[in-house]
TIKE-924821 format. One line per field, with one value per residue (C-alpha): chain; residue number from 1; x, y, z. Coordinates in steps of 0.02 Angstrom, whole numbers, plus 50000, padded with zeros to 5 digits. Layout:
% residues N
chain [A; ...] $
n [NUM; ...] $
u [X; ...] $
v [Y; ...] $
w [Z; ...] $
% end
This chain:
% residues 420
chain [A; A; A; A; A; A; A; A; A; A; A; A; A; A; A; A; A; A; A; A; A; A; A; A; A; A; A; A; A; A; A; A; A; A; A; A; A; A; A; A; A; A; A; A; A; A; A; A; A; A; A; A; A; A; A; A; A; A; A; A; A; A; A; A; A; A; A; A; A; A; A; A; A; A; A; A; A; A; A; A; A; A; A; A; A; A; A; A; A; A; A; A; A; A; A; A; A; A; A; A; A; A; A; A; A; A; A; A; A; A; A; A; A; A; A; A; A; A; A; A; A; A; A; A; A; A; A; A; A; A; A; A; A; A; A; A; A; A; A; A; A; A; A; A; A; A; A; A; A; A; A; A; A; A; A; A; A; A; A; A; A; A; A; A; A; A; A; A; A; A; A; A; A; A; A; A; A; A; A; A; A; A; A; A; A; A; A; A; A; A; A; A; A; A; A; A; A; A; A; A; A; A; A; A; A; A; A; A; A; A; A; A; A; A; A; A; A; A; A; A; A; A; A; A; A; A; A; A; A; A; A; A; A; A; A; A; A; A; A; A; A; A; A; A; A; A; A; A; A; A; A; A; A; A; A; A; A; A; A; A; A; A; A; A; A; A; A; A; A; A; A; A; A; A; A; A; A; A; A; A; A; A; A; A; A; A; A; A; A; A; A; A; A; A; A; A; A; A; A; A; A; A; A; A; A; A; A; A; A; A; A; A; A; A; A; A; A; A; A; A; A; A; A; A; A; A; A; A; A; A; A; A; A; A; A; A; A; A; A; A; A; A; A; A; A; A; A; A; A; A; A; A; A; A; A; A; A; A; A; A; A; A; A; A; A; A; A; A; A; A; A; A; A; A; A; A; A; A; A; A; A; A; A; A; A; A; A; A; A; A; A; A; A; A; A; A; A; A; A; A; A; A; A; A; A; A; A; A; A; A; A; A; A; A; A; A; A; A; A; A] $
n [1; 2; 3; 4; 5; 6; 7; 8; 9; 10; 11; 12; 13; 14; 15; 16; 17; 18; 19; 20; 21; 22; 23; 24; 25; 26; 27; 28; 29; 30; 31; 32; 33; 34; 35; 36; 37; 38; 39; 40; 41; 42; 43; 44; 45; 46; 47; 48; 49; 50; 51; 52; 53; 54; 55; 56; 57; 58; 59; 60; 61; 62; 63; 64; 65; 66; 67; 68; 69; 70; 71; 72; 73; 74; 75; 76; 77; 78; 79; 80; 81; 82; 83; 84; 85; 86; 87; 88; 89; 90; 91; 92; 93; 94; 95; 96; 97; 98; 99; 100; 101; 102; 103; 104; 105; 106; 107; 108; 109; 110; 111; 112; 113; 114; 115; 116; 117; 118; 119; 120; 121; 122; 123; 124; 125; 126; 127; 128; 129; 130; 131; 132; 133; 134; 135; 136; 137; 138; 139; 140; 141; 142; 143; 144; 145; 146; 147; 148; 149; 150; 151; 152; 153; 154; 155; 156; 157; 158; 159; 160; 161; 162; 163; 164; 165; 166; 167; 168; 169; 170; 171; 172; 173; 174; 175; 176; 177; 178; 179; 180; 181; 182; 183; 184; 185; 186; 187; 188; 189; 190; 191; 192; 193; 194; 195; 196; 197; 198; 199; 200; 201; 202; 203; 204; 205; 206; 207; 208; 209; 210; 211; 212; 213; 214; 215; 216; 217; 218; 219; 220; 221; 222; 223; 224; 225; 226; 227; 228; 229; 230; 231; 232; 233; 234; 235; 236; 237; 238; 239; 240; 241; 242; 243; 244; 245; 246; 247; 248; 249; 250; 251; 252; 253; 254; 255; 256; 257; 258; 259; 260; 261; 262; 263; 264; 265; 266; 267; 268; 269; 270; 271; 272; 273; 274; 275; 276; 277; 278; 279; 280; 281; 282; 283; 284; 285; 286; 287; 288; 289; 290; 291; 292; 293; 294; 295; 296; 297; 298; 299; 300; 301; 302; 303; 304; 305; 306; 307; 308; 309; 310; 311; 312; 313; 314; 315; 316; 317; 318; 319; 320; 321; 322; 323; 324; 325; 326; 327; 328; 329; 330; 331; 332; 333; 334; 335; 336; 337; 338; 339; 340; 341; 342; 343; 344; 345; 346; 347; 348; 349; 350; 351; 352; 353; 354; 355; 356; 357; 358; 359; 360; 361; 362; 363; 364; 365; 366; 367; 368; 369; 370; 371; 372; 373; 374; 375; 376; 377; 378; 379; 380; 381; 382; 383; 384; 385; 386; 387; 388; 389; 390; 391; 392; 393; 394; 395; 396; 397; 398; 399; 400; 401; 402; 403; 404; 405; 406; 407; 408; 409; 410; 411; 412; 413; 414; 415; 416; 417; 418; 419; 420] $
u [54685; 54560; 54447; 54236; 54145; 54011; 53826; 53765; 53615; 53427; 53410; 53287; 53111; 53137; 53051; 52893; 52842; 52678; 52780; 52751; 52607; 52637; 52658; 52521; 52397; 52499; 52470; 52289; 52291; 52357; 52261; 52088; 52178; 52159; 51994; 51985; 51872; 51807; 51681; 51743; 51599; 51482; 51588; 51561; 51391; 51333; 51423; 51359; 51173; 51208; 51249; 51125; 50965; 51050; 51072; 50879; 50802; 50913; 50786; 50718; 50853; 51016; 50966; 51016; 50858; 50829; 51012; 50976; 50815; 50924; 51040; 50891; 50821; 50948; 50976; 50887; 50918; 51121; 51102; 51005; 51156; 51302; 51187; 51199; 51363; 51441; 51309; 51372; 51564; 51516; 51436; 51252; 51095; 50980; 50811; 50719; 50841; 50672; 50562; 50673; 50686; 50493; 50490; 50603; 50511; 50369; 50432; 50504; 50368; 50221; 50333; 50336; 50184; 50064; 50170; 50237; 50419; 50575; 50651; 50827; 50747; 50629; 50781; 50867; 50734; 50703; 50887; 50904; 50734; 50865; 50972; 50864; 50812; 50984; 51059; 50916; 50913; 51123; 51101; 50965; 51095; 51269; 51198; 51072; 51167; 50994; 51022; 51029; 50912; 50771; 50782; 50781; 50632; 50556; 50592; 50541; 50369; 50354; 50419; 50285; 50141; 50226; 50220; 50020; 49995; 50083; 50027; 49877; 49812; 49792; 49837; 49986; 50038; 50117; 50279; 50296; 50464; 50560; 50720; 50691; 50607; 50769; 50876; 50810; 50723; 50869; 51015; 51184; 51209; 51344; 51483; 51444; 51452; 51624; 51702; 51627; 51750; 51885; 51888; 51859; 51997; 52104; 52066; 52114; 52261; 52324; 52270; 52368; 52522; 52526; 52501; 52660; 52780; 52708; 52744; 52913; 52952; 52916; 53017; 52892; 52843; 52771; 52679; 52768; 52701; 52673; 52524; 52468; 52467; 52360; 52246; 52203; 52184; 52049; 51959; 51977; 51900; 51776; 51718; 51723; 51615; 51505; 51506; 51488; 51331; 51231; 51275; 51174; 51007; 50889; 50728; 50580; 50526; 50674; 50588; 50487; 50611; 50795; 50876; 51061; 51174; 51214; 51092; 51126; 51094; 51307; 51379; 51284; 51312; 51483; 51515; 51442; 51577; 51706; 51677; 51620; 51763; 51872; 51774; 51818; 51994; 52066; 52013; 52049; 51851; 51862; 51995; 51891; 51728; 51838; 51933; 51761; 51673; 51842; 51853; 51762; 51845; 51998; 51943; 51898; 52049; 52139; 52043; 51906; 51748; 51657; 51458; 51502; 51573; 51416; 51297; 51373; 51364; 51174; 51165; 51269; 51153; 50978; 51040; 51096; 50932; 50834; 50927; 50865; 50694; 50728; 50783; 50610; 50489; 50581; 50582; 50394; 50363; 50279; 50257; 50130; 50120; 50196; 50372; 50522; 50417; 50418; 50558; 50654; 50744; 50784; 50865; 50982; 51044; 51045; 51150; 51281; 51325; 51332; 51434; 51558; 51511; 51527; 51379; 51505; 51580; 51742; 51735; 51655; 51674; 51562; 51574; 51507; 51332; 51360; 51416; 51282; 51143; 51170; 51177; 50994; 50931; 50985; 50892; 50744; 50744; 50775; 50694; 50514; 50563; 50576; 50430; 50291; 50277; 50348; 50357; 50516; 50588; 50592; 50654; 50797; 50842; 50819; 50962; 51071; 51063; 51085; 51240; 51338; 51279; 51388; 51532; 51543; 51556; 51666; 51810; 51797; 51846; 51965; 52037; 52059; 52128; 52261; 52294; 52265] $
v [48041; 48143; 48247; 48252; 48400; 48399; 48434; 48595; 48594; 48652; 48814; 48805; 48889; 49056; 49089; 49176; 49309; 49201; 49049; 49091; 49121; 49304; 49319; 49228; 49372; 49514; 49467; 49432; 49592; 49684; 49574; 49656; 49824; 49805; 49759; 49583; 49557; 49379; 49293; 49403; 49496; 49368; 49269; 49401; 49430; 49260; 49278; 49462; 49368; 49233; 49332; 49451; 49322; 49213; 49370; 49419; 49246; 49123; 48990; 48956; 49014; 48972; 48782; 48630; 48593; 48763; 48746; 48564; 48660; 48823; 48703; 48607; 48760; 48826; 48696; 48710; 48887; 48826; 48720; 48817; 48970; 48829; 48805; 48995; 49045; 48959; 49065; 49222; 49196; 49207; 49379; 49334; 49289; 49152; 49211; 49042; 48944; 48964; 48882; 48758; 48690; 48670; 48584; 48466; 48430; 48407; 48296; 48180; 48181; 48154; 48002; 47913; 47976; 47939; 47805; 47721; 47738; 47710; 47829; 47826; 47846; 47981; 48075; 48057; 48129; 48263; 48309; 48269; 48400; 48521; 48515; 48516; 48688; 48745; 48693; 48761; 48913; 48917; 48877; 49056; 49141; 49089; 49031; 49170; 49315; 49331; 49427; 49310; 49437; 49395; 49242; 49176; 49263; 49220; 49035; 49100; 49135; 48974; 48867; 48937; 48886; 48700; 48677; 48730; 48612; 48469; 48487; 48582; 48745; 48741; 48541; 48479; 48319; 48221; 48122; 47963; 47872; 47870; 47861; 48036; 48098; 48046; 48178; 48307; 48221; 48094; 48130; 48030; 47913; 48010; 47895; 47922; 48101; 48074; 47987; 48107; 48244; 48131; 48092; 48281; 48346; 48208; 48210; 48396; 48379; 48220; 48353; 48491; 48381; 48291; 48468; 48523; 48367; 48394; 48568; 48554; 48418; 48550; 48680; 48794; 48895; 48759; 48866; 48830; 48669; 48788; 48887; 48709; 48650; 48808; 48788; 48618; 48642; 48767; 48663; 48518; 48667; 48682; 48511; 48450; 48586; 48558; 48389; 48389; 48528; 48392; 48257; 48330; 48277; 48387; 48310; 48376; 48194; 48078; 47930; 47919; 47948; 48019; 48155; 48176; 48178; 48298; 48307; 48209; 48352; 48368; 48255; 48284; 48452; 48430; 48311; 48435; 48562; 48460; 48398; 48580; 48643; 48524; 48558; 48758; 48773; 48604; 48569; 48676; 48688; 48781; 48880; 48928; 48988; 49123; 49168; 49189; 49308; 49402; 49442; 49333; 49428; 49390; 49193; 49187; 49243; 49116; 48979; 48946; 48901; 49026; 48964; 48807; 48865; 48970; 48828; 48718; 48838; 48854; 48678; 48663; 48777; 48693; 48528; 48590; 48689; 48544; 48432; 48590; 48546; 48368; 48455; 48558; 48427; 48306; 48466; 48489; 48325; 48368; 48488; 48616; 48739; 48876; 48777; 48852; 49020; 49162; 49227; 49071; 49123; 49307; 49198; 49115; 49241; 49356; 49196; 49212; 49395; 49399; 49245; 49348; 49297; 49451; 49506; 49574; 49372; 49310; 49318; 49169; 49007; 48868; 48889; 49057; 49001; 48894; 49048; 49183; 49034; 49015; 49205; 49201; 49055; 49147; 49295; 49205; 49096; 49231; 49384; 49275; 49248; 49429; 49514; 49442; 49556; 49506; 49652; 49674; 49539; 49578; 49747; 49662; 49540; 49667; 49782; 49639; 49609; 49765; 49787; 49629; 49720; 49881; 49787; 49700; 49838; 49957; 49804; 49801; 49971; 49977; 49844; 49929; 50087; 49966; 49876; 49709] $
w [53746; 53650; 53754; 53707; 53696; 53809; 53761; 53785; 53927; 53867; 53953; 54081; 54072; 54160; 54302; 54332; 54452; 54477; 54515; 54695; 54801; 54825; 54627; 54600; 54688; 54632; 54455; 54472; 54555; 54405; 54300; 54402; 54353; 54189; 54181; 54162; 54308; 54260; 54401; 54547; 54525; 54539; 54676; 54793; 54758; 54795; 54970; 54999; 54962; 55063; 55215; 55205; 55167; 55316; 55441; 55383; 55387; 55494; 55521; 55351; 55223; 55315; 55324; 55231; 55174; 55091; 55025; 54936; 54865; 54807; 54697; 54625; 54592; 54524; 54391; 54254; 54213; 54241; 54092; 53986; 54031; 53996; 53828; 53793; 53825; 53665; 53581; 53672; 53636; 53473; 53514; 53471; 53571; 53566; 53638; 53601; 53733; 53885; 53759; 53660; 53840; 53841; 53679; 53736; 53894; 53822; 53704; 53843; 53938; 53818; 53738; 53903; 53972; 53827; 53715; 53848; 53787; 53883; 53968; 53865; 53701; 53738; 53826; 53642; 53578; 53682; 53669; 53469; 53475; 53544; 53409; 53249; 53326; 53369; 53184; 53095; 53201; 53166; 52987; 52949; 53062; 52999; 52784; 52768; 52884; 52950; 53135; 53259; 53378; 53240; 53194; 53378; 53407; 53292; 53375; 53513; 53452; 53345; 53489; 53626; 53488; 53449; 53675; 53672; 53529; 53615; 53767; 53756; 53816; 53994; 54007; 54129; 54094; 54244; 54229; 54348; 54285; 54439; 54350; 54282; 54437; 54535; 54446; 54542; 54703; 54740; 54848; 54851; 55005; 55136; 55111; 54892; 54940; 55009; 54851; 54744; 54853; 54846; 54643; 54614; 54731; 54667; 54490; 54507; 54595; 54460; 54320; 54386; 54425; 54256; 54157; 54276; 54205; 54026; 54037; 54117; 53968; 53830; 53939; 53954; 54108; 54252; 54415; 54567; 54658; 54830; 54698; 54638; 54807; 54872; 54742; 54774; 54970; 54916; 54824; 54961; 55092; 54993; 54935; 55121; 55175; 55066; 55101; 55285; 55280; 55159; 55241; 55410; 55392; 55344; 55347; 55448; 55528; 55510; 55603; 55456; 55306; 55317; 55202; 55194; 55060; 54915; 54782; 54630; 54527; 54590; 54506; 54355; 54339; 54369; 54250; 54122; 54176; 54144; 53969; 53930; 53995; 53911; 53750; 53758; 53828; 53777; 53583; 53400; 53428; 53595; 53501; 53358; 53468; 53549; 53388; 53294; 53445; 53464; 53282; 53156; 52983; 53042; 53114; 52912; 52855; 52960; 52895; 53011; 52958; 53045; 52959; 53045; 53203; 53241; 53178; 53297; 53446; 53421; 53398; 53578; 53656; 53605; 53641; 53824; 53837; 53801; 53938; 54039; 53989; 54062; 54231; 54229; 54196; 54344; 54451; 54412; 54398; 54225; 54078; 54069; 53946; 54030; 54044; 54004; 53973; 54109; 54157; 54121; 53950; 54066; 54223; 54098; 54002; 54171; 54242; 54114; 54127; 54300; 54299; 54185; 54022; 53895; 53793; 53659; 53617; 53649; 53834; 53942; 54039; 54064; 54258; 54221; 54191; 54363; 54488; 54385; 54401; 54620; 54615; 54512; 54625; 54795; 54754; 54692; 54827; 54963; 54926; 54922; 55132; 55153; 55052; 54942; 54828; 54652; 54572; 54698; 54651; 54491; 54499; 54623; 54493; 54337; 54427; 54474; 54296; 54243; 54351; 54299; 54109; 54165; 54249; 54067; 53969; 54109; 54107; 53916; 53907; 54057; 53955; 53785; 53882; 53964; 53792; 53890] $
% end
């Protein structure tokens, strides 16, 4: 009788101190220690706003209606931030994002406005407007090492003539396709609003669980199913509250015409998170970006193509502006030539930083431009209920800015003295 030697076992993955939920906060705890702040900042900001424009004006900003006009509001400038942060990973700036979005409304809206084209094709347009400006802007910067503060600017200024010329000096031209219009004026039907919470909570979940079993296959370290589970019952709070407050109805005579429902401005935006997301933390692309702002001599020397990273970044963030341009002129219900201009290219950049995108590269998320753009739109939309004067507002939003600015650059050094 011979005897079989059995198999040695795969060692287990070894257990984390985060596996639980008590690990979990301790090590965010230590990782807020050393300096790696992220969008805490600008998470408890938006709630600090909140409260304080809802203790100050109860009965017109703490309503539904105003909140359904906040995130409509708050929009555009969201996707012209989401356009900019791949440009700021890469630690440069793009201050012709305001006005490529201008361009690009313009070009929608004078295509279907004055040609009479379809709404699909002049939305290609409008977006493939986006990126010719983005790669040529990402070509001067990345082929001709021409700063990326200049050459922008000089977009900026180019881009502001091209919108008077299209449109004309002092000229608004209306938009009427109700298929654009609905983007920002239509709402999702209650019982939509209610699938929408159920595929996102349980998309989550099913993305969570099926990185756990992958994980566990390639024995590496899997977070404890009481974390997953805790994270997911966050996001279900959440998602229901927000469902139940738009599903209230919110309009002034509702005899006449009824309002519930989220905004479908929602769904689209987060649709856009997730495949920009995906794009940054899930691909060798996503990979590269943050390689490239972190250290771009030593992204070269590893191979990366760092011209074509950066061209396509710009080229990212024009074509994302432009949508934003899409966003305005339904918003408007227009173009004039004033689109996009203002403060517009200020609010985006402003809604990145304060989100907890970095200024210096190699720092940022896409729901960055999301939690700095509600902290922009509660401020604009609030402070205008208090006082009338603008010149506050500006100062407000200036120091707001200039605060996220200083948490930036206080973490970064926090985090070199740590070594983290």
């Amino acid at each position: 009788m011979t005897t079989g030697t059995a198999a040695p076992s795969r060692p287990s993955a070894p257990r984390r101190p985060e596996d639980s939920i008590g690990g979990t906060v301790q090590a965010y705890v230590d990782k807020l220690r050393g300096g790696d702040v992220g969008s805490l900042p600008a998470i408890l900001g938006f709630i600090a706003l909140v409260i304080f424009f809802s203790a100050m004006r109860p009965d017109s900003f703490a309503s539904t209606r105003n909140a359904a006009n906040l995130l409509n509001q708050a929009a555009p400038v969201i996707f012209i931030a989401m356009g900019l942060i791949f440009v700021l990973l890469l630690g440069e700036i793009d201050l012709a994002a305001g006005f490529t979005s201008g361009v690009g409304a313009a070009v929608l809206v004078v295509l279907m406005t004055n040609h009479g084209v379809a709404w699909p094709v002049a939305v290609i347009a409008c977006v493939a407007t986006g990126l010719v400006i983005g790669s040529v802007m990402g070509a001067l910067v990345a082929q001709l090492n021409i700063p990326s503060f200049v050459v922008t600017l000089a977009f900026f200024l180019a881009l502001q003539g091209v919108l008077l010329l299209v449109v004309g000096e002092g000229g608004t031209i209306s938009l009427t396709n109700e298929t654009i219009l609905a983007i920002m004026n239509k709402n999702l039907s209650p019982a939509l609003g209610w699938v929408l919470t159920v595929l996102v909570v349980g998309g989550y979940a099913a993305i969570a669980v099926l990185g756990s079993i992958s994980r566990r296959k390639a024995d590496l370290p899997v977070t404890s199913t009481s974390v997953t589970a805790a994270k997911v019952g966050a996001l279900a709070v959440i998602m229901v509250a927000v469902t139940i407050l738009f599903n209230q109805e919110r309009a002034v005579n509702p005899a006449i015409k009824s309002l519930k429902g989220l905004p479908l401005i929602v769904p689209v935006t987060l649709v856009f998170l997730l495949v920009l997301t995906f794009l940054l933390g899930r691909t060798a692309f996503g990979r590269h970006v943050y390689a490239v702002g972190g250290n771009a001599e030593a992204a070269r020397r590893a191979g990366i193509n760092v011209p074509m990273i950066k061209i396509v970044c710009f080229a990212i963030g024009s074509v994302l502006a432009a949508f934003g341009g899409v966003l305005f002129a339904s918003y408007n219900n227009g173009v004039s030539p004033t689109t996009g201009g203002s403060s517009t290219l200020l609010y985006a950049v402003g809604a990145a930083v304060i989100g907890g995108t970095s200024l210096f590269g190699g720092k940022g998320r896409i729901i960055d431009a999301i939690l700095g753009g509600l902290v922009v739109a509660v401020i604009q939309n609030g402070l205008p209920l208090i006082t009338q004067k603008s010149g506050i507002q500006f100062i407000v939003t200036g120091a707001v800015l200039l605060l996220a600015a200083s948490v930036d650059a206080l973490s970064r050094r926090r985090s070199a003295a740590t070594g983290r």
